[in-house]
N, C-alpha and C positions, 0 to 999 in steps of 0.2 A: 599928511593926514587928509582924508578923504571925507568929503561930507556927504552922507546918505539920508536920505527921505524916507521918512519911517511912515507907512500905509496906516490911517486910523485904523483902530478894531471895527469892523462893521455889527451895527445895532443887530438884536437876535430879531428874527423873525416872529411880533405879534401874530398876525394875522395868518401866518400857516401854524402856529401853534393854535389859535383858534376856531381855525380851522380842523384840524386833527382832532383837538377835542370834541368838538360836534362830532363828527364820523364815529370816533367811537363812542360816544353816547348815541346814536341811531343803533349803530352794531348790538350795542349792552339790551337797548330796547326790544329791538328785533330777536333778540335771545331769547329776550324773557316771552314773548308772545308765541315762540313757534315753542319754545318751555311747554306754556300755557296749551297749546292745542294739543298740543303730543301728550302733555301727562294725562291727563282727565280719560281718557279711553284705554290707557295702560294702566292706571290706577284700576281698573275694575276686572272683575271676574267674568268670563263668558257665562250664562245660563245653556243648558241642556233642552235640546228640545224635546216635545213631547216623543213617543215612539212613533215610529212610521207605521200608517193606516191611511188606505185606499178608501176615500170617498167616494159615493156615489150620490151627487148632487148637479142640479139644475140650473142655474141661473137665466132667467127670461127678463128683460126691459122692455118696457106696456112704451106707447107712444109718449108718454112725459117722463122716461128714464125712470122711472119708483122698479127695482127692482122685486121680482115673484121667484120665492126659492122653493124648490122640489126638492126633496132628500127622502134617503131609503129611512130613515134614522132621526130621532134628534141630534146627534151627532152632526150627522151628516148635515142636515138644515144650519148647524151652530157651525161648521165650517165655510158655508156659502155665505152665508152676513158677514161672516168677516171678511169672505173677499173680494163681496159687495161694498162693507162698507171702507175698507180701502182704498176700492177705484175710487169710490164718491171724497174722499176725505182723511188720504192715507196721512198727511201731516199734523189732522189734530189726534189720530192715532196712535201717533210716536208721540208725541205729547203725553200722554194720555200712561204709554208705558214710561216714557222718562219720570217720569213723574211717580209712578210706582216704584222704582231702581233709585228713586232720590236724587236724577241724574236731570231733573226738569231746568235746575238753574244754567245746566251745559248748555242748552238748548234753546233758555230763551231769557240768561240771564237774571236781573235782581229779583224779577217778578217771581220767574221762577225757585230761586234760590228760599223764597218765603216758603213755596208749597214743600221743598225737600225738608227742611226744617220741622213745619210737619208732620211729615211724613214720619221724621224721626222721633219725635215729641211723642208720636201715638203708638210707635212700634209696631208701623204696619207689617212688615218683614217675619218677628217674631210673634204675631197675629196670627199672619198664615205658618211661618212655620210649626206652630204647636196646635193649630186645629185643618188645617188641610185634608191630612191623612183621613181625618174621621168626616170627611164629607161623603153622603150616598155615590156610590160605584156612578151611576148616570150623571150627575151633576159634575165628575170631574170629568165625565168623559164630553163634555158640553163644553167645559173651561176648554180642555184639550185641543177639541173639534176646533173652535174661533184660534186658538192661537197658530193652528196648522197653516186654517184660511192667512193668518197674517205673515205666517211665513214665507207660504206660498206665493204670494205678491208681494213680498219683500225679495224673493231671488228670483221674482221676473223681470222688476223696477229696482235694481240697484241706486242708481242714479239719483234715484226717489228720497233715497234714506239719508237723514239728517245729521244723527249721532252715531259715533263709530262702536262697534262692539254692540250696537243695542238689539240685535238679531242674533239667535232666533228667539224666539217667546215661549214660554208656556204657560200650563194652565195657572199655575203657581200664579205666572205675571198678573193675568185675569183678574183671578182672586182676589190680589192684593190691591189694586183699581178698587174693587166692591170695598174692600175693606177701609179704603184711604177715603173713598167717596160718602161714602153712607153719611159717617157723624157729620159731614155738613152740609147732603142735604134734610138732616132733620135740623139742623141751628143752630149745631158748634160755631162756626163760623158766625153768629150774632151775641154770642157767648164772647167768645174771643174778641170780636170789636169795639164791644161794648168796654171790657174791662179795658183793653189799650185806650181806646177814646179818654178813658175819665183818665190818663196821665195828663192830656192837655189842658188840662183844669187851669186855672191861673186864679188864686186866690191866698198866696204866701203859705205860711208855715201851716195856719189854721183851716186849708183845706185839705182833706185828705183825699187825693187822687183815688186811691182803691176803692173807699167808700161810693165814691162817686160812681165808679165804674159798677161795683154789684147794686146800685140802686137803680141803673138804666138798662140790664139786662130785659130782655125781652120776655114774656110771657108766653110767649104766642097764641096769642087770641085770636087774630086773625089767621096761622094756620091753622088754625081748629074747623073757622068755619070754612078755608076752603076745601079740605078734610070732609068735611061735609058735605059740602054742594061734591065734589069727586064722587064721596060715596055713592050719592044717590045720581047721579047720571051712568047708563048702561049705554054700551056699546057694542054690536052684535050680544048681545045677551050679559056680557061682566061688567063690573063696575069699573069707573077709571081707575079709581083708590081704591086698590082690592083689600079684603082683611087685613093682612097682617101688614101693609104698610099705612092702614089707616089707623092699626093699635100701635103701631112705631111713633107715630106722629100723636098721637093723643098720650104715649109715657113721655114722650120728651116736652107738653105742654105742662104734664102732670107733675114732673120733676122740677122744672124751671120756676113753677109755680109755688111749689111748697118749700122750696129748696131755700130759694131768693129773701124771703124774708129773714128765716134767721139767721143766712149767712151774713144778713147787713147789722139784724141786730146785734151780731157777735161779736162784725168789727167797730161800731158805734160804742158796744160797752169797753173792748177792751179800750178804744181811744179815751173814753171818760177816764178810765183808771189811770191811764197815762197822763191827762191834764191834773190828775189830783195830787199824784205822786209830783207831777212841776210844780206844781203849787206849794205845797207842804213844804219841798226841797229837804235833803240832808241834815236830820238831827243829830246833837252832839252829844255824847255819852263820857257820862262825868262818873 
């Protein structure tokens, strides 16, 4: 009989298993990110560019760069500013369209992701799609004009463009800019603040956040009077607030105004109603 030396089992390797696991938790990571980059530009539809039309425009820069545009057309003019204002600031441009496409959070994240929201909220999309058609022949051919100029120096400055698939534009894109922009600069947006503001209320059951929020909404009193001082200063001969956006600014003082009170009175009475009914509580029926 022979006696042999039996080799311990050797312990498993810790540390290249935790190692491996790291690796691929970077790999699973790194998945999901280039995921991330790639879906968001496949998720979308290409737009259609306007049709092809030959401009005949100018573009001159005066010794402090302010560009002077020549055009045979308005058209033609509405195509130079945009490729004016391109050169000067093609990035907040694409913004500017991201943001119309609902695509502004790709672009610049949470911030963004507020404005496509929205953008969604007000249905700027089905805005323009259900009244575009019916805009005067010149006026779309003005939206047209600017989206050409963007295209135009969008396939001279590839390199330039920030979001994928977000070229080429049209007037549609245009449009809907106007459309997303407008309600805040007349003072959706102090509408909207206001009532999120009063959630941070802190005052237990017996505040009511909402409340709070339609009692600090804004009046605008003060854009009234700058509304005013605009009106009355002229510049070669027009006013800065010309008519109809000095009657824009004066219905949305006018609405905010008459509006605000009873909508606080409404939700103060139904809150009464509700503390009466706690009060009373549950009667028993014999």
């Amino acid at each position: 009989m022979t006696d042999r030396t039996i080799a311990p089992t050797p312990a498993p390797r810790r540390r290249s298993r935790w190692k491996t696991g790291l690796v691929g938790l970077l790999v699973v990571l790194a998945l999901i990110a280039v995921g991330l980059a790639v879906w968001e530009p496949l998720s979308v539809d290409a737009r259609a560019a306007p049709a092809p039309m030959t401009h005949d425009v100018r573009i001159v820069r005066d010794d402090h760069g302010v560009p002077h545009i020549f055009g045979a057309t308005d058209a033609d003019v509405s195509f130079g500013i945009a490729y004016a204002h391109s050169e000067d600031d093609f990035s907040t441009l694409q913004e500017v369209v991201a943001m119309t496409r609902s695509r502004l959070g790709a672009a610049t994240g949470a911030e963004g992701a507020k404005v496509d929201y929205a953008a969604k909220l007000l249905d700027t999309d089905g805005t323009v799609a259900r009244h575009y058609d019916a805009l005067p022949a010149d006026v779309r051919a003005l939206l047209d004009g600017y989206a050409r100029g963007m295209n135009l120096y969008a396939d001279r400055h590839p390199e330039e463009i920030r979001l994928a698939r977000l070229f080429p534009v049209n007037g549609r894109d245009i449009a809907a800019g106007f459309a997303l922009r407008s309600p805040f600069f007349f003072g959706l947006d102090s509408v909207i603040g206001k009532l999120v503001a009063g959630l941070g209320v802190v005052g237990g059951q017996k505040a009511d956040r909402f409340a709070v929020g339609i009692g600090m909404i804004p009046r605008g009193e003060v854009g009234l009077i700058f509304a005013n001082v605009g009106a009355g200063i002229h510049v070669n001969g027009e006013a800065v607030i010309v008519p109809n956006v000095y009657m824009a600014i004066v219905l949305m003082v006018m609405v905010s105004t008459v509006i605000t009170p009873p909508w606080l009175s409404v939700r103060l009475g139904t809150l009464k109603k509700r503390e009466a009914a706690a009060a009373t509580g549950p009667t028993d029926e014999t």
